[in-house]
N, C-alpha and C positions, 0 to 999 in steps of 0.2 A: 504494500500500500504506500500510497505519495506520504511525503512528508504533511500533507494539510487534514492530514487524520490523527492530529496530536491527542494526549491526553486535556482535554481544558479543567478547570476547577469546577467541582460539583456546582455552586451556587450562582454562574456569570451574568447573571441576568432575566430575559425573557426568553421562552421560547425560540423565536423569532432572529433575537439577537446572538443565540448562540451557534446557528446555523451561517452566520456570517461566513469565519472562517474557512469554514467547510465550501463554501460555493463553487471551486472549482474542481471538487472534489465530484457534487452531487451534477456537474454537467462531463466529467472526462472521468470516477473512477466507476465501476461498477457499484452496483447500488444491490442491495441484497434482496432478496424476495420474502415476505413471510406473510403469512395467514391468519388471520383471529375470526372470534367469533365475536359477534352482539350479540349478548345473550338477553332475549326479554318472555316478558311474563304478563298475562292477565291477570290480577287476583281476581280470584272466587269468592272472595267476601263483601269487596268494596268494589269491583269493576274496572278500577286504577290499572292503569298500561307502569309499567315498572322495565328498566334497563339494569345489568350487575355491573358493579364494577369490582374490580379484586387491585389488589394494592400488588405494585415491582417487589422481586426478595431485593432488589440491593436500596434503591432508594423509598420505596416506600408510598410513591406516586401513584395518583389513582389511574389505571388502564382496563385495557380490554383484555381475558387471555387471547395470548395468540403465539405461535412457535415458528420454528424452521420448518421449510419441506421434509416431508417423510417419502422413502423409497416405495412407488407402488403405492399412496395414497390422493387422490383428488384431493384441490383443496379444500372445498368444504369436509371434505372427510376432514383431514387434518385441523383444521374450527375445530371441531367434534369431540377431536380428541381434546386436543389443548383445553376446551372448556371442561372437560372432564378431571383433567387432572390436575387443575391448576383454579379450579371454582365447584367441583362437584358435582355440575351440572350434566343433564342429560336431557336433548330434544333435536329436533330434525332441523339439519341445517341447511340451508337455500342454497343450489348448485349456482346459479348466479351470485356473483358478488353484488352487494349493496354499492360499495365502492371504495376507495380508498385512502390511504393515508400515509406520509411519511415522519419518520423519526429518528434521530439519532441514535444508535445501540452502542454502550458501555458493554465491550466484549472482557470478557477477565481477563484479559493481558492489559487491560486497562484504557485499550485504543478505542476512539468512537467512530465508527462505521455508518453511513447512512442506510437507511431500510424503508425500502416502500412496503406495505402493507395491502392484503387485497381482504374486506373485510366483509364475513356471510352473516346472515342472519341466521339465527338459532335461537328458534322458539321453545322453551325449558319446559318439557313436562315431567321431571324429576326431577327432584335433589336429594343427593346423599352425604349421608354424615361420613361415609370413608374415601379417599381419594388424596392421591399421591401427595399434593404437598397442601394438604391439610395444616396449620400451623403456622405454616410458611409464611404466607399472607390474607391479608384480611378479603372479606369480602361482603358487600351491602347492593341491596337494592333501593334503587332512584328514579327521582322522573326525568324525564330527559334535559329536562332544564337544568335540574341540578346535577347531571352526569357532564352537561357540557360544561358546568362551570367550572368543575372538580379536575377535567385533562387538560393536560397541557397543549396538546398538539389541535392548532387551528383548522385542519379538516376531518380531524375525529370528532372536534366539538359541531362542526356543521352534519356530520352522519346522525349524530344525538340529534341538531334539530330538527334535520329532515326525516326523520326515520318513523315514526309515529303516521304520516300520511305516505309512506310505499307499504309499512304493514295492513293498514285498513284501507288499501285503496283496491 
């Protein structure tokens, strides 16, 4: 990787701002692929449209699951999984993408990589109390309002606003 894929200081700012750096990176280096899921829910009790969110194990920031490709998995398969073991969730997930999103990835060697995201809907009709990284990080249900305000990344927060009129449309 180029030299403009340094380590930067956890706290530099905005979103926005910390992408600076990187710009000639996200137009000339390869940019990584990965998959997540929206995971949302109707309650049965009150009616309410609800979105999850699950907290990063390193920083703690509120996201969507989502992972690397898997050998031999569609990406929505792979959503699927990721919501599984990374939020407990279990529901069928949309072969179309919703759409997508980019973000900076803190790899453990400590370098940040850019990553485009291709993001499916997964409608949750389970949850389970056992699942991989249980512990790990936190995880709560939101309206989309308040899911957008809670991510960092500017076109995840616009999937959150959009996403309530492509499910009931």
């Amino acid at each position: 990787m180029g030299s403009a894929l340094k380590k930067l200081p956890k706290k530099s700012g905005t979103f926005l701002s910390e992408l600076v750096p990187f710009t000639n990176a996200l137009f000339r280096e390869r940019i990584r692929e990965q998959f997540a899921a929206l995971c949302y829910r109707v309650r049965a009790d009150s009616g309410r449209f609800e979105v999850l969110l699950v907290t990063s194990r390193d920083s703690g920031r509120w996201i969507i699951p989502k992972g690397w490709p898997m050998a031999g998995k569609k990406p929505h398969e792979v959503a699927a999984i990721e919501a599984f073991e990374e939020a407990g969730v279990r529901g069928k997930a949309k072969k179309k993408p919703l759409g997508y999103f980019t973000y900076l990835k803190t790899l453990d060697n400590g370098q940040r990589v850019p990553c485009c995201v291709q993001v499916h809907l997964l409608n949750v009709k389970e949850s389970c109390d056992v699942f991989r990284e249980k512990g790990q990080r936190l995880t709560e249900w939101v309206s989309c309002v308040e899911a957008a305000r809670r991510v960092r990344e500017p076109e995840l927060k616009g999937l959150f606003l959009s996403m309530q009129r492509v499910v009931f449309s």
